[in-house]
C-alpha positions in Angstrom: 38.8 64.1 94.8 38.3 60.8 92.9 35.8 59.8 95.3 33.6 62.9 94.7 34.0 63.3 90.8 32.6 59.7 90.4 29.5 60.4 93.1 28.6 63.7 90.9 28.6 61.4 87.3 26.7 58.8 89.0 24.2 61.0 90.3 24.0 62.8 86.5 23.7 59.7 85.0 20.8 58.9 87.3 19.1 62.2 86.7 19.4 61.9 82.5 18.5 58.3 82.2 14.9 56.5 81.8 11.9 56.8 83.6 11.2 54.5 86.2 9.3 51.4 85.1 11.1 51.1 81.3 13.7 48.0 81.4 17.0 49.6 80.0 17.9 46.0 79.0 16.1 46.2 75.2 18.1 47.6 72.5 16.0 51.0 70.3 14.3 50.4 67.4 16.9 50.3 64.1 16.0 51.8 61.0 17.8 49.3 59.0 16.5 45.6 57.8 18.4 42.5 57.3 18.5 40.7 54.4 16.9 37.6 56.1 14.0 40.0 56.9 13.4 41.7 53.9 13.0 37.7 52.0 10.6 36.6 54.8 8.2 40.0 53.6 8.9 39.0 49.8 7.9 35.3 50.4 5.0 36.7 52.5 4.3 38.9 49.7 4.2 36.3 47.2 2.0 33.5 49.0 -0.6 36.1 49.4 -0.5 37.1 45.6 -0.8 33.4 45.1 -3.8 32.8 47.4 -5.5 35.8 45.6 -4.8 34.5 42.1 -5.9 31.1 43.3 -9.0 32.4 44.7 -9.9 34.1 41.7 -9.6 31.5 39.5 -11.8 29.3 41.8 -14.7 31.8 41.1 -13.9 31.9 37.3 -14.3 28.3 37.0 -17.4 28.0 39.2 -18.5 30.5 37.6 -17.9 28.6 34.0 -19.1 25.7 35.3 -22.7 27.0 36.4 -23.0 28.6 33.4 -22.2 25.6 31.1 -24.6 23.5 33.6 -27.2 26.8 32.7 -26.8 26.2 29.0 -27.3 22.5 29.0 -30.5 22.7 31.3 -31.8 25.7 28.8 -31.0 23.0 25.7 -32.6 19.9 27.3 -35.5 22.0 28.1 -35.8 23.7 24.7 -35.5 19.8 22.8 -38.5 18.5 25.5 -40.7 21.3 24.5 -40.2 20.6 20.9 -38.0 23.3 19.9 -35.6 23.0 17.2 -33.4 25.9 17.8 -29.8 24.7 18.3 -27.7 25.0 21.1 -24.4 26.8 19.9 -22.7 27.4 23.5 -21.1 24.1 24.1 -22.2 20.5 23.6 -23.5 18.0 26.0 -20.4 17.0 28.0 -21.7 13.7 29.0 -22.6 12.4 25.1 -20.6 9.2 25.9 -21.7 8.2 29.1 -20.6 4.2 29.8 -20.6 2.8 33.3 -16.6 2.8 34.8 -17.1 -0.8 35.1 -17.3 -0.8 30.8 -15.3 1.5 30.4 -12.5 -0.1 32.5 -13.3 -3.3 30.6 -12.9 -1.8 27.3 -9.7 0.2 27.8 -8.0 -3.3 29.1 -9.5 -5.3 25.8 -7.9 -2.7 23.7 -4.5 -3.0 25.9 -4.5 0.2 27.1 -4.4 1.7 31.0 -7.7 1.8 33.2 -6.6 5.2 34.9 -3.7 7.9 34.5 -2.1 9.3 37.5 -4.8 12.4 38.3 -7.5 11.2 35.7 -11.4 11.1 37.2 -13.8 8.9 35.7 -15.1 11.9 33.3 -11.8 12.2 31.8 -11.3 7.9 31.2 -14.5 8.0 29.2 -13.4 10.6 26.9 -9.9 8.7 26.4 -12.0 6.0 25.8 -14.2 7.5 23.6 -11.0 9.0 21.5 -9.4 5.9 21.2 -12.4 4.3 19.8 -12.8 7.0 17.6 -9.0 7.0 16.2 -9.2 2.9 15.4 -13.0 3.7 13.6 -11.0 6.3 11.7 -7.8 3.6 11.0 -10.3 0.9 9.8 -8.8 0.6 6.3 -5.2 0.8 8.0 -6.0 -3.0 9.4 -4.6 -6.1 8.4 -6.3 -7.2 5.2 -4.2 -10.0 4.7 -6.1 -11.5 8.2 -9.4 -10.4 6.8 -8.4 -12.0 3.6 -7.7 -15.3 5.3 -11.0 -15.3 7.2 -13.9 -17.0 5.6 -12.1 -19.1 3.5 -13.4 -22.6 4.8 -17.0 -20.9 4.5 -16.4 -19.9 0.8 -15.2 -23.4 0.1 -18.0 -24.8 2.0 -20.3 -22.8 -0.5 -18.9 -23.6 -3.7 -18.9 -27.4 -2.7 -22.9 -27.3 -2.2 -22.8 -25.3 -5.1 -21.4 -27.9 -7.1 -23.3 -30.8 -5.6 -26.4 -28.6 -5.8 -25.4 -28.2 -9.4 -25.0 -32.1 -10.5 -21.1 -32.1 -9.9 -20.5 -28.9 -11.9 -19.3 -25.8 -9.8 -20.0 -21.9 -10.6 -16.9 -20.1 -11.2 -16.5 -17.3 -8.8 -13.2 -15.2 -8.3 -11.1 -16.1 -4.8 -12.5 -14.3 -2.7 -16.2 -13.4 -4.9 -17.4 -10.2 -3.3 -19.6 -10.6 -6.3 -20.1 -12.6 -9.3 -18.0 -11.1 -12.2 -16.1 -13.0 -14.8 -12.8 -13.7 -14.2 -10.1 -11.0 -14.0 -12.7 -8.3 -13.9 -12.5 -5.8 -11.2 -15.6 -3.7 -9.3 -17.1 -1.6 -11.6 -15.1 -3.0 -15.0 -16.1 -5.0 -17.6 -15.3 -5.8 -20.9 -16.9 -2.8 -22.6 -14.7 -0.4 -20.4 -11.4 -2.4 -20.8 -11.7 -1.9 -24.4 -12.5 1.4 -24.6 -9.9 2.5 -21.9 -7.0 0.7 -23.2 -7.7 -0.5 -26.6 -9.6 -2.7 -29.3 -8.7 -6.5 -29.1 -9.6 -9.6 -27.2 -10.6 -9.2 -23.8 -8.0 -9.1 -21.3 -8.7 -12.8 -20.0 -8.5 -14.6 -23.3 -5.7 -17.3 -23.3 -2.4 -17.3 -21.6 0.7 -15.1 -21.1 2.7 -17.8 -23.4 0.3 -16.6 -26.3 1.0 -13.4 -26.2 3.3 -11.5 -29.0 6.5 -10.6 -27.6 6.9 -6.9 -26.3 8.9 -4.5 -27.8 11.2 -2.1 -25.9 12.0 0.6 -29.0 8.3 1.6 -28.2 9.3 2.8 -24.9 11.3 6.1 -26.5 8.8 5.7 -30.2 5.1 5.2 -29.0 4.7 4.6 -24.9 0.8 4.3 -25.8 1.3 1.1 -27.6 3.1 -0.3 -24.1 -0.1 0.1 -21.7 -2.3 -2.1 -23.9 0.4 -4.9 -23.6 1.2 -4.4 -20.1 -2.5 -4.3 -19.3 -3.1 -7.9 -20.5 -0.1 -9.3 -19.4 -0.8 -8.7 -16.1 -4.5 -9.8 -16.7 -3.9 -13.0 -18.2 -1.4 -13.6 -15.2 -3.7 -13.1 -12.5 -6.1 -14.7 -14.0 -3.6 -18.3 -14.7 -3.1 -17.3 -10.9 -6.3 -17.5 -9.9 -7.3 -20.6 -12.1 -4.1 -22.7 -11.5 -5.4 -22.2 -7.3 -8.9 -23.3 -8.0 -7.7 -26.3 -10.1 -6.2 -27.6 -6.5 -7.5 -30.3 -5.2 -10.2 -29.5 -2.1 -7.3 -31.1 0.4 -4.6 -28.6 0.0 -6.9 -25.5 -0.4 -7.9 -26.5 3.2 -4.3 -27.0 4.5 -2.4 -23.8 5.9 -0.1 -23.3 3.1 -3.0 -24.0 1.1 -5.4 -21.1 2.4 -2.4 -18.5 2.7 -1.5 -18.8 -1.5 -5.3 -18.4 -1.7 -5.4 -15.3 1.0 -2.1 -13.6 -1.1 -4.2 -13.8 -4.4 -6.8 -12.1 -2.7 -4.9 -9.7 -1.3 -2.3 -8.9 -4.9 -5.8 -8.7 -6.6 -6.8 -6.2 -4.3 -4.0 -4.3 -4.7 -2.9 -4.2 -7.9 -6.3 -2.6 -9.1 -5.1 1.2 -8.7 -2.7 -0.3 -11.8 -4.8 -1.5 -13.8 -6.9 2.0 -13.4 -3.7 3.8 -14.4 -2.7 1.9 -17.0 -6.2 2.7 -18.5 -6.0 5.8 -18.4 -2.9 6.1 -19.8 -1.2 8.1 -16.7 1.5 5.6 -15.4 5.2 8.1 -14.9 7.8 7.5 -17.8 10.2 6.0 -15.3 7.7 3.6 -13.8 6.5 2.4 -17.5 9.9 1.9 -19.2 11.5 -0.5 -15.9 7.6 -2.0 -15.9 7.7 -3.0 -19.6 11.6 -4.2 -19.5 10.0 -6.4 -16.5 7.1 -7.8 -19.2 9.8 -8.3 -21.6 12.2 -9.9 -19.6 9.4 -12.4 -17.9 8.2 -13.4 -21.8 11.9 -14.2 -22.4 11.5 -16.5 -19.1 15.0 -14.6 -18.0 13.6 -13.8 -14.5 16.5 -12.7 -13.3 16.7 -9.2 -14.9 13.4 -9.0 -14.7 14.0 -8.8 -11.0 16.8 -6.4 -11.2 14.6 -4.3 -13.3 12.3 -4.6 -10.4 14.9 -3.7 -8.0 15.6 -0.2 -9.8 11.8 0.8 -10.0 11.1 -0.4 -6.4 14.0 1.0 -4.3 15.8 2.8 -7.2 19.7 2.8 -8.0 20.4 5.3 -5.6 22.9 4.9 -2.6 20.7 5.8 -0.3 17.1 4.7 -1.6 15.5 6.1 1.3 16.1 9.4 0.5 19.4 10.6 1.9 21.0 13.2 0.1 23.1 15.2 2.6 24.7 12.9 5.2 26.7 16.1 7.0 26.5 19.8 7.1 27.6 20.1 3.8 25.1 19.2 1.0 25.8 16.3 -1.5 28.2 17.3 -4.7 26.3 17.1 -7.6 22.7 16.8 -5.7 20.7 18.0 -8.4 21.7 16.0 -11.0 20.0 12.6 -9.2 17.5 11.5 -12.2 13.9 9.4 -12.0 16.0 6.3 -11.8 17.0 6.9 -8.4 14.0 7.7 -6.7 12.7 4.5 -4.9 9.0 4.6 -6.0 8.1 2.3 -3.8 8.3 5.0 -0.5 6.1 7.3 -2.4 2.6 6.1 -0.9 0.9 3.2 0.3 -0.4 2.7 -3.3 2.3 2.2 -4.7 4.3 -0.2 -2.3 1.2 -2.2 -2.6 1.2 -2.8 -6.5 4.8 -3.2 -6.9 4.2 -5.6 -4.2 1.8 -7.4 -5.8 3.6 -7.3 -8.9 6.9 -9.1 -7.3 4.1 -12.3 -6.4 3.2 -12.2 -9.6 6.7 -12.5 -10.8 7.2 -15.1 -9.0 4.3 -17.1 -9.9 5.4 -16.8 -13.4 8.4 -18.1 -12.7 7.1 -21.1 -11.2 4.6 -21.4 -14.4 6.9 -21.0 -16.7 10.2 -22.0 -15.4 13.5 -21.1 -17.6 15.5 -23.9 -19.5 18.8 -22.0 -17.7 18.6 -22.3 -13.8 20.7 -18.9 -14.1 18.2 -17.2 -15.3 15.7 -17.7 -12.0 15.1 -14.7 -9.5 16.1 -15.6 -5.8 
Protein backbone atom coordinates (compact mmCIF):
# COMPACT_ATOMS: atom_id res chain seq x y z
CA UNK A 1 0.00 0.00 0.00
CA UNK A 2 3.10 2.24 0.67
CA UNK A 3 4.44 1.19 -2.54
CA UNK A 4 1.39 2.38 -4.56
CA UNK A 5 0.48 5.69 -2.58
CA UNK A 6 4.13 7.00 -3.46
CA UNK A 7 3.84 5.79 -7.35
CA UNK A 8 0.34 7.81 -7.56
CA UNK A 9 2.20 11.28 -5.89
CA UNK A 10 5.10 10.79 -8.10
CA UNK A 11 3.13 10.47 -11.07
CA UNK A 12 0.91 13.84 -9.92
CA UNK A 13 3.81 15.57 -9.29
CA UNK A 14 4.96 14.80 -12.78
CA UNK A 15 1.67 15.77 -14.32
CA UNK A 16 1.50 19.45 -12.35
CA UNK A 17 5.04 20.43 -12.71
CA UNK A 18 6.98 22.45 -15.69
CA UNK A 19 6.96 22.09 -19.17
CA UNK A 20 9.60 20.20 -20.65
CA UNK A 21 12.66 22.27 -21.69
CA UNK A 22 12.39 25.01 -18.48
CA UNK A 23 15.43 24.08 -15.85
CA UNK A 24 13.53 23.90 -12.44
CA UNK A 25 16.87 24.74 -10.93
CA UNK A 26 16.37 28.81 -10.97
CA UNK A 27 14.50 30.38 -8.22
CA UNK A 28 10.96 32.92 -9.45
CA UNK A 29 11.36 36.30 -9.74
CA UNK A 30 10.90 38.18 -6.06
CA UNK A 31 9.10 41.22 -5.78
CA UNK A 32 11.26 42.48 -3.06
CA UNK A 33 14.81 44.49 -3.49
CA UNK A 34 17.77 44.44 -1.26
CA UNK A 35 19.21 47.15 0.22
CA UNK A 36 22.52 46.54 -1.70
CA UNK A 37 20.36 46.83 -4.86
CA UNK A 38 18.42 49.64 -4.31
CA UNK A 39 22.09 51.89 -3.57
CA UNK A 40 23.68 50.51 -6.73
CA UNK A 41 20.23 52.23 -8.79
CA UNK A 42 20.74 55.54 -6.50
CA UNK A 43 24.57 55.69 -7.36
CA UNK A 44 23.54 54.95 -10.93
CA UNK A 45 21.00 57.51 -10.63
CA UNK A 46 23.33 60.05 -9.44
CA UNK A 47 26.34 59.61 -11.91
CA UNK A 48 23.95 60.13 -14.72
CA UNK A 49 22.52 63.36 -13.17
CA UNK A 50 26.15 64.34 -12.92
CA UNK A 51 27.09 63.48 -16.50
CA UNK A 52 24.04 65.58 -17.56
CA UNK A 53 24.85 68.66 -15.39
CA UNK A 54 28.44 68.28 -16.61
CA UNK A 55 27.42 68.23 -20.07
CA UNK A 56 25.35 71.13 -19.80
CA UNK A 57 27.68 73.26 -18.40
CA UNK A 58 30.20 72.22 -21.19
CA UNK A 59 27.76 73.86 -23.77
CA UNK A 60 27.18 76.99 -21.48
CA UNK A 61 30.72 77.79 -21.38
CA UNK A 62 31.40 77.06 -25.08
CA UNK A 63 28.77 78.80 -25.65
CA UNK A 64 30.26 81.88 -23.41
CA UNK A 65 33.36 81.56 -24.85
CA UNK A 66 32.33 81.90 -28.68
CA UNK A 67 30.40 84.60 -27.85
CA UNK A 68 33.05 86.59 -25.95
CA UNK A 69 35.54 85.58 -28.91
CA UNK A 70 32.21 87.12 -31.21
CA UNK A 71 32.41 90.40 -29.30
CA UNK A 72 36.09 90.90 -29.38
CA UNK A 73 36.25 90.21 -33.24
CA UNK A 74 33.08 92.67 -33.65
CA UNK A 75 35.33 95.41 -31.39
CA UNK A 76 38.63 94.92 -33.25
CA UNK A 77 36.73 95.22 -36.40
CA UNK A 78 34.70 98.30 -35.43
CA UNK A 79 38.33 100.16 -34.04
CA UNK A 80 40.02 99.18 -37.81
CA UNK A 81 37.25 100.71 -39.58
CA UNK A 82 37.47 103.80 -37.65
CA UNK A 83 34.58 103.58 -35.48
CA UNK A 84 34.46 105.03 -32.16
CA UNK A 85 31.62 103.24 -30.60
CA UNK A 86 32.68 101.42 -27.52
CA UNK A 87 32.63 98.03 -26.69
CA UNK A 88 30.56 97.51 -23.42
CA UNK A 89 30.32 93.57 -23.41
CA UNK A 90 33.62 92.60 -21.95
CA UNK A 91 37.18 93.86 -22.37
CA UNK A 92 39.98 92.49 -24.30
CA UNK A 93 41.09 89.46 -22.26
CA UNK A 94 44.57 89.42 -23.60
CA UNK A 95 45.44 93.39 -22.70
CA UNK A 96 48.58 92.09 -20.90
CA UNK A 97 50.09 89.82 -23.13
CA UNK A 98 54.02 89.09 -22.08
CA UNK A 99 55.82 86.10 -23.42
CA UNK A 100 55.90 82.99 -20.36
CA UNK A 101 59.54 83.31 -20.60
CA UNK A 102 58.99 87.25 -19.12
CA UNK A 103 56.57 86.56 -17.27
CA UNK A 104 58.32 83.67 -15.42
CA UNK A 105 61.31 86.02 -15.19
CA UNK A 106 59.36 88.67 -13.58
CA UNK A 107 57.39 86.67 -11.01
CA UNK A 108 60.93 85.14 -9.72
CA UNK A 109 62.57 88.98 -9.54
CA UNK A 110 59.69 89.89 -7.47
CA UNK A 111 60.14 86.57 -5.29
CA UNK A 112 57.04 85.17 -6.05
CA UNK A 113 56.08 81.46 -7.65
CA UNK A 114 56.36 80.81 -11.59
CA UNK A 115 53.15 78.51 -11.57
CA UNK A 116 50.27 77.46 -9.00
CA UNK A 117 49.15 73.93 -8.89
CA UNK A 118 46.34 74.03 -11.95
CA UNK A 119 47.26 77.65 -13.24
CA UNK A 120 47.75 77.89 -17.34
CA UNK A 121 49.81 80.46 -18.78
CA UNK A 122 46.66 82.96 -19.20
CA UNK A 123 46.01 82.93 -15.61
CA UNK A 124 50.20 83.58 -14.54
CA UNK A 125 49.93 86.78 -16.62
CA UNK A 126 47.06 88.15 -14.88
CA UNK A 127 48.75 87.30 -11.30
CA UNK A 128 51.45 88.95 -12.75
CA UNK A 129 49.78 91.71 -14.00
CA UNK A 130 47.88 92.14 -10.33
CA UNK A 131 50.90 92.00 -8.57
CA UNK A 132 52.41 94.68 -10.54
CA UNK A 133 49.54 96.58 -10.25
CA UNK A 134 49.21 96.29 -6.16
CA UNK A 135 53.17 97.41 -5.70
CA UNK A 136 52.34 100.59 -8.53
CA UNK A 137 49.42 101.24 -6.13
CA UNK A 138 51.89 100.79 -2.73
CA UNK A 139 54.55 103.20 -4.19
CA UNK A 140 54.33 105.74 -1.41
CA UNK A 141 54.28 102.69 1.12
CA UNK A 142 58.21 102.10 0.15
CA UNK A 143 61.13 102.68 2.14
CA UNK A 144 61.83 106.44 1.98
CA UNK A 145 64.56 106.20 4.30
CA UNK A 146 66.46 104.02 1.34
CA UNK A 147 65.39 106.59 -1.23
CA UNK A 148 66.52 109.18 1.16
CA UNK A 149 69.99 107.66 1.31
CA UNK A 150 70.31 107.27 -2.42
CA UNK A 151 71.99 110.06 -4.23
CA UNK A 152 73.67 111.44 -1.60
CA UNK A 153 77.38 111.12 -3.03
CA UNK A 154 75.77 112.73 -6.28
CA UNK A 155 74.35 115.79 -4.28
CA UNK A 156 77.73 116.19 -2.61
CA UNK A 157 79.45 115.84 -5.80
CA UNK A 158 77.20 118.84 -7.09
CA UNK A 159 77.54 121.20 -4.38
CA UNK A 160 81.43 120.63 -4.54
CA UNK A 161 81.57 121.87 -8.34
CA UNK A 162 79.26 124.26 -7.23
CA UNK A 163 81.56 125.68 -4.91
CA UNK A 164 84.65 125.45 -7.00
CA UNK A 165 82.61 126.68 -9.97
CA UNK A 166 81.68 129.52 -7.61
CA UNK A 167 85.41 130.66 -6.48
CA UNK A 168 85.39 128.53 -3.10
CA UNK A 169 81.89 129.77 -2.09
CA UNK A 170 79.01 127.13 -2.09
CA UNK A 171 75.13 127.77 -2.70
CA UNK A 172 73.17 126.91 0.16
CA UNK A 173 70.61 124.26 -0.62
CA UNK A 174 68.51 122.20 1.97
CA UNK A 175 69.66 118.27 2.45
CA UNK A 176 68.21 116.75 0.15
CA UNK A 177 67.22 120.26 -2.32
CA UNK A 178 64.24 118.96 -4.38
CA UNK A 179 64.44 122.70 -5.05
CA UNK A 180 66.05 125.74 -4.14
CA UNK A 181 64.08 127.40 -1.15
CA UNK A 182 65.67 129.12 1.84
CA UNK A 183 66.31 127.22 4.58
CA UNK A 184 63.51 125.72 6.72
CA UNK A 185 60.94 126.44 4.12
CA UNK A 186 58.76 123.70 2.99
CA UNK A 187 57.09 123.02 -0.79
CA UNK A 188 54.71 125.58 -1.40
CA UNK A 189 55.69 127.97 1.88
CA UNK A 190 57.37 130.91 2.26
CA UNK A 191 57.73 133.59 4.42
CA UNK A 192 54.64 135.59 3.39
CA UNK A 193 52.46 132.45 4.30
CA UNK A 194 54.18 131.64 7.58
CA UNK A 195 53.30 134.96 8.75
CA UNK A 196 50.01 135.15 7.80
CA UNK A 197 49.17 131.51 9.01
CA UNK A 198 50.71 131.61 12.33
CA UNK A 199 51.53 135.16 13.18
CA UNK A 200 53.43 138.60 12.77
CA UNK A 201 57.15 138.30 13.81
CA UNK A 202 60.53 137.29 12.53
CA UNK A 203 60.63 134.58 10.13
CA UNK A 204 60.68 131.28 11.50
CA UNK A 205 64.47 130.71 10.64
CA UNK A 206 65.94 133.78 12.32
CA UNK A 207 68.50 132.86 15.08
CA UNK A 208 68.53 129.91 17.32
CA UNK A 209 66.31 128.01 19.79
CA UNK A 210 68.68 129.45 22.77
CA UNK A 211 67.24 133.00 21.68
CA UNK A 212 64.02 132.31 22.02
CA UNK A 213 61.66 133.73 25.14
CA UNK A 214 60.84 131.03 27.35
CA UNK A 215 57.27 129.33 26.89
CA UNK A 216 54.64 129.61 29.06
CA UNK A 217 52.40 126.73 30.17
CA UNK A 218 49.33 128.92 31.96
CA UNK A 219 48.63 129.68 28.19
CA UNK A 220 47.74 126.17 27.68
CA UNK A 221 44.25 126.52 29.82
CA UNK A 222 44.26 130.95 29.09
CA UNK A 223 45.03 131.40 25.30
CA UNK A 224 46.17 127.98 23.33
CA UNK A 225 46.47 130.43 20.13
CA UNK A 226 49.47 132.10 21.67
CA UNK A 227 51.18 128.29 21.99
CA UNK A 228 51.15 127.48 18.07
CA UNK A 229 53.20 130.55 17.16
CA UNK A 230 55.92 129.38 19.68
CA UNK A 231 55.75 125.84 18.96
CA UNK A 232 55.96 126.66 15.25
CA UNK A 233 59.38 128.36 15.55
CA UNK A 234 60.77 126.26 17.84
CA UNK A 235 60.66 123.46 15.85
CA UNK A 236 61.81 125.70 12.80
CA UNK A 237 64.74 127.12 14.30
CA UNK A 238 65.64 123.45 15.33
CA UNK A 239 65.49 121.85 12.15
CA UNK A 240 67.07 124.36 10.65
CA UNK A 241 70.38 124.26 13.51
CA UNK A 242 69.84 120.52 12.38
CA UNK A 243 70.31 120.97 9.01
CA UNK A 244 73.13 123.71 9.35
CA UNK A 245 75.21 122.00 12.13
CA UNK A 246 75.19 118.72 9.25
CA UNK A 247 76.42 120.93 6.43
CA UNK A 248 79.08 122.56 8.63
CA UNK A 249 80.67 118.81 8.55
CA UNK A 250 83.63 118.39 7.11
CA UNK A 251 83.31 116.66 3.32
CA UNK A 252 85.10 113.38 5.05
CA UNK A 253 82.37 112.36 7.46
CA UNK A 254 79.42 113.36 5.31
CA UNK A 255 80.81 110.67 2.94
CA UNK A 256 81.33 108.03 5.72
CA UNK A 257 78.30 105.69 6.63
CA UNK A 258 77.34 107.17 9.86
CA UNK A 259 77.89 110.28 8.07
CA UNK A 260 75.31 109.79 5.13
CA UNK A 261 72.67 108.03 7.50
CA UNK A 262 72.39 111.51 10.02
CA UNK A 263 72.14 113.26 6.65
CA UNK A 264 69.41 110.55 5.20
CA UNK A 265 67.28 110.90 8.87
CA UNK A 266 67.18 114.82 8.43
CA UNK A 267 65.83 114.21 5.17
CA UNK A 268 63.51 111.87 6.13
CA UNK A 269 62.25 113.99 9.90
CA UNK A 270 61.92 117.03 7.42
CA UNK A 271 59.78 115.09 5.30
CA UNK A 272 57.73 114.15 7.85
CA UNK A 273 57.19 116.54 10.16
CA UNK A 274 55.62 118.89 7.45
CA UNK A 275 51.80 117.66 8.08
CA UNK A 276 52.89 119.59 11.63
CA UNK A 277 53.85 122.42 10.66
CA UNK A 278 50.60 122.67 8.29
CA UNK A 279 48.54 122.06 11.46
CA UNK A 280 50.02 124.17 13.57
CA UNK A 281 49.24 126.90 11.02
CA UNK A 282 46.11 126.44 10.80
CA UNK A 283 45.61 126.36 14.22
CA UNK A 284 43.87 122.65 14.33
CA UNK A 285 46.40 120.57 16.41
CA UNK A 286 43.89 118.36 19.32
CA UNK A 287 43.99 119.94 22.98
CA UNK A 288 45.71 116.84 24.23
CA UNK A 289 48.39 116.74 21.57
CA UNK A 290 49.17 120.70 22.06
CA UNK A 291 49.26 120.80 25.93
CA UNK A 292 52.06 117.45 26.26
CA UNK A 293 53.67 119.16 22.81
CA UNK A 294 54.17 122.62 24.54
CA UNK A 295 55.25 120.94 28.15
CA UNK A 296 57.82 119.14 25.57
CA UNK A 297 59.02 122.90 24.18
CA UNK A 298 59.11 124.03 27.73
CA UNK A 299 60.90 121.30 29.18
CA UNK A 300 63.67 121.21 26.13
CA UNK A 301 64.25 125.29 26.79
CA UNK A 302 64.80 124.42 30.42
CA UNK A 303 67.51 121.75 28.94
CA UNK A 304 65.61 119.14 31.41
CA UNK A 305 65.27 116.54 28.66
CA UNK A 306 64.23 114.05 30.76
CA UNK A 307 60.53 115.18 31.27
CA UNK A 308 60.49 116.29 28.17
CA UNK A 309 60.77 112.69 27.21
CA UNK A 310 58.17 111.50 29.66
CA UNK A 311 55.93 114.15 28.33
CA UNK A 312 56.73 112.52 25.01
CA UNK A 313 56.05 109.16 26.33
CA UNK A 314 52.25 110.20 27.42
CA UNK A 315 51.43 111.85 23.91
CA UNK A 316 53.09 108.95 21.97
CA UNK A 317 51.77 105.79 23.59
CA UNK A 318 49.62 107.48 26.25
CA UNK A 319 49.41 106.57 30.15
CA UNK A 320 47.09 103.87 29.62
CA UNK A 321 47.77 100.18 30.65
CA UNK A 322 47.30 98.86 27.62
CA UNK A 323 48.33 101.69 25.03
CA UNK A 324 47.32 99.56 22.26
CA UNK A 325 43.97 99.81 22.86
CA UNK A 326 42.80 97.00 25.10
CA UNK A 327 39.98 97.76 27.12
CA UNK A 328 38.18 94.43 27.80
CA UNK A 329 40.68 91.60 28.42
CA UNK A 330 37.70 88.83 29.16
CA UNK A 331 34.00 88.46 28.69
CA UNK A 332 33.31 91.01 31.04
CA UNK A 333 33.99 94.71 29.97
CA UNK A 334 36.49 96.88 31.87
CA UNK A 335 35.05 98.76 35.25
CA UNK A 336 34.98 102.12 34.71
CA UNK A 337 35.67 101.91 30.71
CA UNK A 338 34.21 105.07 29.93
CA UNK A 339 35.80 107.19 32.07
CA UNK A 340 39.52 106.61 30.07
CA UNK A 341 40.34 110.45 29.11
CA UNK A 342 42.61 111.98 26.00
CA UNK A 343 45.59 111.25 28.06
CA UNK A 344 45.38 107.65 27.47
CA UNK A 345 44.89 107.32 24.05
CA UNK A 346 48.27 106.54 22.35
CA UNK A 347 48.26 109.09 19.42
CA UNK A 348 50.83 107.62 17.90
CA UNK A 349 48.55 104.38 16.54
CA UNK A 350 46.09 106.80 15.12
CA UNK A 351 47.59 106.99 11.45
CA UNK A 352 50.72 106.83 9.67
CA UNK A 353 50.83 110.69 9.92
CA UNK A 354 51.00 110.94 13.02
CA UNK A 355 53.57 108.12 14.11
CA UNK A 356 55.71 109.84 11.54
CA UNK A 357 55.84 113.49 13.23
CA UNK A 358 56.04 112.32 16.70
CA UNK A 359 58.78 110.32 15.25
CA UNK A 360 60.47 112.96 13.82
CA UNK A 361 59.90 115.05 16.73
CA UNK A 362 61.75 112.34 19.29
CA UNK A 363 65.10 113.01 16.60
CA UNK A 364 64.72 116.30 17.06
CA UNK A 365 64.74 115.93 20.85
CA UNK A 366 67.49 114.30 20.71
CA UNK A 367 69.53 116.53 18.64
CA UNK A 368 68.72 119.23 21.09
CA UNK A 369 69.96 117.45 23.64
CA UNK A 370 73.19 116.90 22.05
CA UNK A 371 73.24 120.87 21.16
CA UNK A 372 72.44 121.95 24.13
CA UNK A 373 73.44 119.53 26.66
CA UNK A 374 72.20 120.04 30.56
CA UNK A 375 74.63 121.16 33.33
CA UNK A 376 72.87 118.01 35.42
CA UNK A 377 73.60 114.61 33.63
CA UNK A 378 70.10 113.59 35.41
CA UNK A 379 68.36 115.61 33.43
CA UNK A 380 69.43 113.70 29.94
CA UNK A 381 66.73 111.40 28.11
CA UNK A 382 68.06 107.74 27.51
Amino acid sequence: MDFLKAEIESVKRKATGPPPGVSTSSAPPSKYLRRGEIEKLRIDEEQRLKEEKEQKRKLEKDAKEAAKKKSIAAAVSRSNTGTSTPVTSTPPVEAFNVSDVDCIRRLRAKGQPILLFGESSKERRLRLRALELIEARGEGQQNDFKKALEGMDMEMDLKELERRAGGGKATEKPIGGKRVVKEGEEEGEGPEEETSAVGKGKSSTDGTVADMPLLDLSLVKLNPDKLYPQIYYFLKRLLKEWEDFLNAREDQIKRSTQGKLAMATCVQSKEYIKPLFKTLRQRALASDVLNRMAEIIYYMQKREYQRANDSYLRMSIGNAAWPIGVTMVGIHERAAREKISNDQIAHVLNDETSRKYIQSLKRLMTFAQTRYPPADVSHMMG
